[in-house]
Residue, then its C-alpha position, 0 to 999 in steps of 0.5 A: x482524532x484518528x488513531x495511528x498503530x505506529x507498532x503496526x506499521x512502523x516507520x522503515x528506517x532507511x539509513x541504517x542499511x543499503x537494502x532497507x526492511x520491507x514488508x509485505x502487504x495482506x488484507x482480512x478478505x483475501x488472508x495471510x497467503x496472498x500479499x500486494x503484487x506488482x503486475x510483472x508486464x506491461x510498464x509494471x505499474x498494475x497492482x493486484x493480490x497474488x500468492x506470496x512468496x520471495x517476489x521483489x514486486x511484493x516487498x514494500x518499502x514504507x517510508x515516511x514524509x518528513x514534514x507530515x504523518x503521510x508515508x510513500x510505498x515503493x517496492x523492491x520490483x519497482x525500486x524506490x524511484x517508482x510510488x504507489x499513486x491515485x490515477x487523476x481522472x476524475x474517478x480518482x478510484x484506480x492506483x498505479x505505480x508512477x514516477x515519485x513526485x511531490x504529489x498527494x496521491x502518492x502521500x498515504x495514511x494508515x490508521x485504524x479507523x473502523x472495527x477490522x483487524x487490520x488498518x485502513x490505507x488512504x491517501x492524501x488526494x482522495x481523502x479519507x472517503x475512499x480506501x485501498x481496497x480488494x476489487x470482489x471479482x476474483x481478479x485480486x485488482x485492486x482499487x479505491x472504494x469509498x470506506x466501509x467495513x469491508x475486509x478488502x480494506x484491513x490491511x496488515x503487514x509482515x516483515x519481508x525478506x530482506x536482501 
């Protein structure tokens, strides 16, 4: 049986505040100094890895699926109307941010399931075959690959600004 860290990635609670905890986003392979991005063009829908610092496209909201142990990620940049989501065409290897809706590819799991310092994160639509993972080009993309001991796949997060 998978393992969860629910200290690691605790569930955010949204009701206690208007503006709900974030956290920001990190893998092993491109360190503590560059976190989970929005792309600031286009539909705002790309992801990439990029220097930290207080951007809204960085601050990710993780909250949980009441009825599984799966959660959704949204960012402040976005708003919480937008999830992190699978591209369905027939790669299934590309995430974007899309329209929140009751669909597998936005349900992820985070769990440790390998011998990294961080967790893996993989979603309910591709399975536990692939993980989110750092695209080894320089670009910071990133993208589904099938699981391995890659650092680009041990993510790990800190708490974000808030406000």
């Amino acid at each position: 049986m998978r393992r969860l860290l629910p200290l690691l990635f605790a569930a955010v609670s949204q009701a206690a505040s208007a503006t709900p905890s974030t956290v920001t986003l990190h893998t092993d392979f491109t360190g503590r100094t560059n976190c989970l991005d929005i792309v600031n063009a286009g539909d705002h829908d790309q992801l990439r890895m990029a220097r930290c610092g207080r951007y809204s496209g960085q601050m990710w909201e993780i909250a949980p699926d009441a009825e599984n142990s799966f959660v959704r990620l949204r960012t402040r940049f976005t708003g919480a109307d937008m999830c992190l989501d699978v591209v369905n065409d027939g790669n299934n290897d590309q995430v974007r941010m899309a329209s929140c809706a009751n669909v597998t590819g936005q349900q992820w799991h985070m769990d440790q399931t390998g011998p990294g310092p961080g967790v893996r994160l993989w979603n309910q639509f591709t399975g536990l075959g692939k993980c989110l993972d750092i695209v080894n080009d320089g670009s910071g993309r990133v993208h589904l690959a099938a699981c391995g001991n890659y650092s680009g796949q041990y993510w790990s997060k800190r708490n974000g600004p808030r406000g």
